[in-house]
C-alpha positions, 0 to 999 in steps of 0.5 A: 500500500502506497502512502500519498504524500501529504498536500503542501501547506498553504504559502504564508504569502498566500495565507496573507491574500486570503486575509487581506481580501476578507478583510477587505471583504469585511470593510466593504460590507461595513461601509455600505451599512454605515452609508445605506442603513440597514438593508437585506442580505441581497441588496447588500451583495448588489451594492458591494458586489461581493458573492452572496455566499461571501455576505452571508459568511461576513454578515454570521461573522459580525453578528458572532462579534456583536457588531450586527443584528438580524432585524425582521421586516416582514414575512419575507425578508429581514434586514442587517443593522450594524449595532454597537459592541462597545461597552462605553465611549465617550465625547467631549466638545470645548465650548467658548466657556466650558467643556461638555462631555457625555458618556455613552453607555451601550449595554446599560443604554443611558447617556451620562452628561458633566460639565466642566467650567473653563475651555483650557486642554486641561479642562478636557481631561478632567471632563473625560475623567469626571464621566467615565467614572459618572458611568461607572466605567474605568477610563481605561476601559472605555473604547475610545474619547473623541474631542471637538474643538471649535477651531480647525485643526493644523494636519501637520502639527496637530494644533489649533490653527495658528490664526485662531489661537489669540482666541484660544491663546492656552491652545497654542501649539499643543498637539492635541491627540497626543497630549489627551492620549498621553493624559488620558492612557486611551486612544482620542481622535480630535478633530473641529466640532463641525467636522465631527457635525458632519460626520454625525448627520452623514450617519444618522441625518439627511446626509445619509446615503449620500456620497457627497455630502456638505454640511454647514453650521451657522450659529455663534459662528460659521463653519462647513464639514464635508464628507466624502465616501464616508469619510471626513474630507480635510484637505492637505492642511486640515482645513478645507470646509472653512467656510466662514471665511469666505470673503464675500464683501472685500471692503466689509467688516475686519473679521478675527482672521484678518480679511475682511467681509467674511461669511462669519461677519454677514451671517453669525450670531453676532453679527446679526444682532448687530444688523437688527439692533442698526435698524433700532431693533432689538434681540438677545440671542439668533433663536429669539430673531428666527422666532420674530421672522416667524411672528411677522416681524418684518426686521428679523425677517429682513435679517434671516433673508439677507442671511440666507442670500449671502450663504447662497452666494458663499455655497454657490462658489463651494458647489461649483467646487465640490458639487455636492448632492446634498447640502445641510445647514444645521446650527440655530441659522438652520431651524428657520426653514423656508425663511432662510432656505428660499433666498438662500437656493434662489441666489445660489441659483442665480450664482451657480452654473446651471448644471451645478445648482439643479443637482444640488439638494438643501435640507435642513439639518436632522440633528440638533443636539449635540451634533459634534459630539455624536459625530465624535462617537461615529468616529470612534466606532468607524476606527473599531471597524463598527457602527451603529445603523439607528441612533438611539433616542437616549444618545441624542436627546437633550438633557441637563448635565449630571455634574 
């Protein structure tokens, strides 16, 4: 009797491809569920064009791991949804005054909220600390701290741009990802708070399915995050979406960045008040002018359609740039509606080359607290290689802090 030899074992090079292809495999099926939601089997092997029997595989695997549950729809059919099998993460975002941090508990299903007074690098580590423990996890323990600044932020330093920093002059030149994560003994992703924004209304908001997706805060300040193939766009010096400071009026106001007539002089807070209170009108706060536009008052709607008219010829120059299919507009400025959004698409319109504007859709902003800070948690998941398909009602709603 004759012995066959045994078969060779497989190549190591060859047991790499295999991995590297899974994985592959594996990522490709995540990041249609991250930008579709939740989808059948069969629509997702459409859309990744990967084997049915491939999906199936990656699609047991994720719900073995916890990253993916099975949800029925009807009698026929059942949905993948991505669910989170973090135990706990946690955001903090660096207000003008404060830093706010929140945990987010997955498996007890609460959110925990702290706030700590003052907006100094040091402020954000005890916040982060000063959560965890309200959640009852060790820091050590928690899957990752995402960080908001309202300043962009320098790629190659890893710094609060230089030009902000009188603004935020503790800031100056302290690389911020590693000085938490050094602080903190946890991976942190920093990153500017309307980025993060972005982020979160791609996932969870209008944003989503989407490709191309820009969305623009306007409040307090005036800012832009844009999200390509899932992925926040920074440009090559971190800061591309700095929309506030497109000039619009050369010979207007002296902006804090140093030019003049900038979006952020025309269409802030700030500035808004001052166009009421010029016109001998008076109002203490954005909501309370979008709420007069509302009742009729015929100055602060004056002031809300000037707005959107010079966000119209701002977003007509960025469209002709980046054409995005959608556009949002979140922050207080967003919550006027029509108010805002008909002057703003007529003068983008009128701005635009005709085969840019049609293709692009304006909608107001689906999330409205804590954006940034849920864009940090979107974040952090899409660094774990998971996600979460339905954003849960106690992840986002609004709630006093806890501490």
């Amino acid at each position: 009797m004759t012995t066959r030899p045994a078969a060779p074992a497989p190549a190591a090079s060859t047991q790499r491809r295999t991995s590297s292809s899974r994985s592959a495999n594996v990522a490709r099926v995540l990041d249609s569920l991250r930008a579709e939601g939740p989808t059948s089997q069969a629509t997702l092997a459409r859309r990744t064009g990967l084997a049915p029997a491939t999906v199936n595989s990656i699609v047991k695997a994720l719900r073995e791991d916890g990253r993916a549950e099975i949800r029925p729809v009807n009698g026929r059919e059942a949905h993948v949804a991505l669910v989170s099998s973090t135990t706990t993460l946690v955001a903090a975002e660096v207000m003008h005054d404060a830093v706010r941090a929140s945990a987010y508990a997955f498996t007890q299903g609460h959110r925990f909220d702290v706030l700590v007074p003052g907006s100094r690098p040091e402020a954000v580590t005890e916040a982060a600390r000063a959560v965890a423990d309200a959640s009852g996890t060790p820091l050590d323990q928690v899957g990752g701290v995402a960080v908001a600044v309202q300043a962009p932020i320098e790629r190659s330093s890893g710094a609060v741009a230089g030009w902000v920093t009188d603004r935020l002059p503790e800031w100056r030149g302290v690389p911020l990802r590693a000085t938490f994560e050094r602080a903190l003994g946890v991976e942190v992703l920093v990153d500017n708070n309307v980025n993060f924004a972005a982020l979160a209304e791609w996932s969870w908001g209008v944003g989503r399915g989407v490709d191309d997706f820009l969305y623009v805060h306007a409040g307090q300040g005036v800012g832009g995050g844009l999200v390509i193939d899932g992925s926040i766009y920074h440009g090559g010096s971190g800061m591309a979406g700095v929309l506030g400071h497109i000039v619009l009026e050369p010979s207007g106001e002296v902006c804090y960045c140093g030019s003049r007539g900038c979006l952020t002089t025309l269409v802030s807070e700030a500035a808004i008040l001052a166009q009421l209170h010029a016109s001998h009108a008076s109002r203490d706060s954005l909501r309370s002018v979008i709420a007069g536009a509302r009742d009729g008052d015929p100055a602060c709607q004056r002031v809300v359609g000037e707005a959107g008219r010079h966000l119209g010829r701002a977003l007509a120059n960025a469209a002709k740039v980046v054409a995005p299919s959608v556009i949002a507009i979140g922050g207080s400025l967003g919550t006027a509606g029509r108010l805002l959004f008909e002057p703003l698409a007529s003068t983008m319109a009128v701005n635009n080359l005709r085969l840019v504007a049609p293709a692009t859709r304006f909608r107001p902003a689906h999330l409205h607290q804590r954006p940034a800070m849920l864009g940090g948690v979107a974040a952090l998941l899409a660094e774990a290689g998971q996600g979460l398909s339905d954003l849960p009602a106690w992840a986002s709603e609004s709630a006093a802090p806890s501490a």
